[in-house]
N, C-alpha and C positions, 0 to 999 in steps of 0.2 A: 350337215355343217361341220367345217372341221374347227377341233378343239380351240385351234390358236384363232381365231374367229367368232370364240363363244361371244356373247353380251353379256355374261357372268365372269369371263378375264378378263373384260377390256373396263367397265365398273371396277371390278377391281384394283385393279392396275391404278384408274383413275385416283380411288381413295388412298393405294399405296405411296404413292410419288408425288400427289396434290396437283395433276395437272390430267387434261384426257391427253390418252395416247394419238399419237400420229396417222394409227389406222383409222380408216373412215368411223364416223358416231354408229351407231348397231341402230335401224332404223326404229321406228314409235312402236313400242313392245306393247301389246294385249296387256291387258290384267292379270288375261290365265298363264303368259309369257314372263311378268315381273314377278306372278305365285311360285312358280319355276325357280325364277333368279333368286329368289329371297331364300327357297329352301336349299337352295346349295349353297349360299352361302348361313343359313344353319347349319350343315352337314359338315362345312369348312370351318366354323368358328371365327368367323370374320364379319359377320353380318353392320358394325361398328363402321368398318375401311367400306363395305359395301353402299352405306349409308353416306358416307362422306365424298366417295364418288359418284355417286346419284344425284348428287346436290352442286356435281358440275357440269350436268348434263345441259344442255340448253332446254328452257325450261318444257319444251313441248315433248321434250323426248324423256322430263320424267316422270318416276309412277303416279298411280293417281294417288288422294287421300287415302282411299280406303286397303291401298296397298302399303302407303307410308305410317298408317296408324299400329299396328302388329309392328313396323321394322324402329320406328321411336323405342316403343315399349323395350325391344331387344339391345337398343342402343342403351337405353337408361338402366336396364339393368348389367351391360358389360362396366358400365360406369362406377354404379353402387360395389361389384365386385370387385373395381380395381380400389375401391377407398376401404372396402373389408379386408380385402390383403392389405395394405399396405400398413392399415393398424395394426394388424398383427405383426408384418416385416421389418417392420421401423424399429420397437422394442428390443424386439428379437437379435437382431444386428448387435444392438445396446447391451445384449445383455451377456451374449458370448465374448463382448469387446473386453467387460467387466470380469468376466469368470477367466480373461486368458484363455479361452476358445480360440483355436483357428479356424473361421468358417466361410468359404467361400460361397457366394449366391452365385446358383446355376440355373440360367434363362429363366423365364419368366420376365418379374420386375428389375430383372437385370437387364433385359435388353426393351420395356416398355417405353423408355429413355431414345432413343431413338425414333420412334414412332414420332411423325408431325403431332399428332395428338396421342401423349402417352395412356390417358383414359380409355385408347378406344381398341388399346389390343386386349385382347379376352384375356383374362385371366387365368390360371393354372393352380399348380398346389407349390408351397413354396417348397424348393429345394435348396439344400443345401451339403456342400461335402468339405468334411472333415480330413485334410491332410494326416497321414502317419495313426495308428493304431491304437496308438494311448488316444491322442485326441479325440476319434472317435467316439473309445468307448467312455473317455470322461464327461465327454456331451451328451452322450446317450443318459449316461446315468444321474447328469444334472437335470435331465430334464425327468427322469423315472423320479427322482428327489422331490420337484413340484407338484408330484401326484399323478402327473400321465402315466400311461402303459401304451408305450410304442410296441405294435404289430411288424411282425417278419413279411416283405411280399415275397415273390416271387424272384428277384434279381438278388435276396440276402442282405439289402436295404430294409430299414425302419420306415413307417410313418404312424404319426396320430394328429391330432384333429386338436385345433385351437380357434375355438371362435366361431365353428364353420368352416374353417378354411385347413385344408390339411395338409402337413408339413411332412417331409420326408430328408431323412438322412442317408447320405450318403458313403460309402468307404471308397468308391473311384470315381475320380472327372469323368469318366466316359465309360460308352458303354459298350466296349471291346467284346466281342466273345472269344477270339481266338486267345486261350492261353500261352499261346508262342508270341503275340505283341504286349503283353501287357511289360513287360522289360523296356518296350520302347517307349511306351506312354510313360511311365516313370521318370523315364530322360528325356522326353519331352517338357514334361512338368517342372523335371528341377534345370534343366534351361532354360528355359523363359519367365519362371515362376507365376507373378500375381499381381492384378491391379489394384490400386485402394482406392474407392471413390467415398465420397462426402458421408455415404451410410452406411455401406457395406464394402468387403472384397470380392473382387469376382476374377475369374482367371485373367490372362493375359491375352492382348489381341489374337495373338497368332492361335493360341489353343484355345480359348474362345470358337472362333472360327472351325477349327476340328471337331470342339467338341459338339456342334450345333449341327455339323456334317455327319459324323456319325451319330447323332442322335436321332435324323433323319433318316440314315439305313438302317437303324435298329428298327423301327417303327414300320418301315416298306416291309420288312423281313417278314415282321410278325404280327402286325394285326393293324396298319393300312396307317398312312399319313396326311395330312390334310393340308391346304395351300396355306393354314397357319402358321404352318414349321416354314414353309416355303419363304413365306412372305419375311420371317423374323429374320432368313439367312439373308435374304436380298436386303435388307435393312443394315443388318450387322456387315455387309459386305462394303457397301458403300460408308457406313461408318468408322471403321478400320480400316480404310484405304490409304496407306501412305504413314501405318503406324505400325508396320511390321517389313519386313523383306518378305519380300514375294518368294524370291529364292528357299530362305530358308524354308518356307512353305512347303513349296513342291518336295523340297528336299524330305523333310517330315514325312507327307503325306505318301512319300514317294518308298520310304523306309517303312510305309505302314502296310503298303501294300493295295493302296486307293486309291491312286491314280486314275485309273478306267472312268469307277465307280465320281469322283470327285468330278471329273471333267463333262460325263454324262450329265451329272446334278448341275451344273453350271450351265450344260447348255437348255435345261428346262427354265431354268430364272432367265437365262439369256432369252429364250424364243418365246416363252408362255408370260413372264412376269415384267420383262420389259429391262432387266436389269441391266446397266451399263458394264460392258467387256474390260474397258478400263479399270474399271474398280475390283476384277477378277482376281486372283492367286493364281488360276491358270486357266488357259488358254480352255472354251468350253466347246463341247463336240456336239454336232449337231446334225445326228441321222437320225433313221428309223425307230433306234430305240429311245431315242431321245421322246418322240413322241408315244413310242409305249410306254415308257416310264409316267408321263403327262396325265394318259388317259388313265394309266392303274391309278395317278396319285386323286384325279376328277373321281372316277368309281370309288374308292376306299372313303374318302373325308376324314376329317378328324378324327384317328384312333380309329378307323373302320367306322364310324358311325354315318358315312354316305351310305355304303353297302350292306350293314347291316350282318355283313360275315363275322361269323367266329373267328378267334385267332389262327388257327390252322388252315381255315379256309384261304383265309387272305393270303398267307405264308405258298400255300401251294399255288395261288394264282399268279406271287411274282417269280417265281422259283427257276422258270423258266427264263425267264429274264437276267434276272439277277446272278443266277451261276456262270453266268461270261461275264461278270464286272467282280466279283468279289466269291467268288468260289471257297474262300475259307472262311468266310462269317456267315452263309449260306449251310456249308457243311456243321459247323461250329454253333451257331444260333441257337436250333432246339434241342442239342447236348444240353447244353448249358442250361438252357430253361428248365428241360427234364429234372436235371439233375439238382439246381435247385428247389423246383418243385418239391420234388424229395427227400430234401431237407429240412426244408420248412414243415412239414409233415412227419417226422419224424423229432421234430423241437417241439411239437405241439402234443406226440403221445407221451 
């Protein structure tokens, strides 16, 4: 069966957009068939969107009980997790508003807003990034003041753990590796600057949208992406349709060097996710690799937890791929990593 045909995108899709897609219903699936559908949509971190399109099936074509009783339980707890973050998120916003922080919310509950049901996109760890380098380090250190000990990862970002839920700092909007663009992202940032909503700041449509693109190639690179990323960009895209120039867009993406890479990615939301062409920044291309790109993103899951690869595994699986869309973040990538690695390992002796 090919990919664009599965009964695990086309559910999908259903719970993403609140309506069944166009292509024909996926006929009355076995038990051992919706055992299948459910664990790839564990593997994706969607099982929530997958649940809410099951429940537009007509009703003969959906699971039985004892398929729907495991996928409740999964729904109830993406729920529970989106009310554990958001007590920590909520504060939190409050309290860098109060200390004179600049801190911008990056995806996550910044884009659960969007979602027809904001409860039912899975949750993450909260991010945030500190504009300019005092900032930073003064939030870092207000929050080492309250008694945490923020840990170094692997990118030279912070994180620690509040509540359960674990929080990470940032020093860049994106996650560039080539150090020949990081000049452009800076002017990108201070052109468009920043949004302010009702609790928090989160970047600006247009670098929004970049940054949620390149957070998806970072992740293809190195250790596999999942229709979660997918689905938040098809969300955000139709969301911020008609609150940025398109132009300027392309123009951006086009000085960044991702072009290829961007219009490939559009045309997987375009042909796999159902996303309207209209509501694009550009025009999405749709060949061969468009559907290699699909099947690496079905194989990998969430963070590589479809496949089950190490990070280098997955890295060497798209590599092929990926060095005719973006050949300097490709080259560039696991320097980078390395080379942090290395530091962080050297902070710790």
């Amino acid at each position: 069966m090919e990919l664009s045909h599965s009964p695990f995108l086309y559910v999908l899709k259903a719970g993403l957009w609140g309506f069944l897609p166009e292509a024909p219903i996926p006929m009355k699936l076995s038990d051992a068939e919706w055992s299948i559908l459910l664990s790839q949509a564990s593997a994706h971190a969607v099982e929530a969107l997958v649940s809410d399109g099951a429940g537009l099936l007509p009703e003969d074509s959906r699971p039985s009980f004892r398929q729907l009783a495991p996928l409740a339980m999964a729904v109830d707890s993406i729920e529970r997790g989106n009310e554990m973050v958001n007590a920590v998120l909520k504060p939190m916003a409050a309290f860098w508003k109060k200390s004179g922080i600049t801190a911008l919310l990056l995806k996550g509950q910044g884009l659960a807003g969007m979602y027809t049901k904001s409860e039912h996109r899975t949750p993450g760890d909260i991010d945030w990034y500190f504009p300019g380098k005092e900032n930073f380090i003064k939030a870092l250190s207000l929050i080492q003041s309250r008694g945490f000990a923020p840990e170094i990862d692997g990118d030279g970002d912070f994180h620690y753990n509040i509540r359960g839920v674990v929080v990470e700092h940032h020093k860049r909007w994106c996650d560039i590796s080539s150090p020949f663009k990081r000049g452009t992202f800076s002017a990108i940032e201070e052109e468009y600057g920043y949004s302010q909503g009702p609790d928090f700041m989160t970047l600006a449509p247009l670098t929004n949208l970049i940054q949620l693109n390149v957070h998806i190639l970072k992740h293809v690179l190195i250790m596999g992406v999942g229709w979660r990323q997918l689905c938040d960009l098809a969300l955000a895209t139709k969301h911020y349709c008609g609150q940025y120039s398109k132009d300027e867009y392309a123009q951006a993406i086009g000085q960044l060097g991702l072009m290829r890479w961007t219009r490939l990615l559009y045309g997987v939301l375009s042909k796999y996710l159902g996303t309207d062409c209209a509501w694009m920044p550009v025009n999405p291309l749709e060949n061969r690799d468009t559907d290699r790109l699909a099947e690496l993103i079905m194989r990998c899951g969430n963070f590589g937890r479809g496949s089950g690869k190490k990070m280098m595994g997955s890295y060497l699986s798209s590599s092929l791929l990926m060095i005719r869309y973006v050949p300097g973040e490709e080259i560039w990538r696991p320097i980078v990593l390395a080379w942090n690695r290395w530091c962080q390992l050297f902070r710790r002796k």
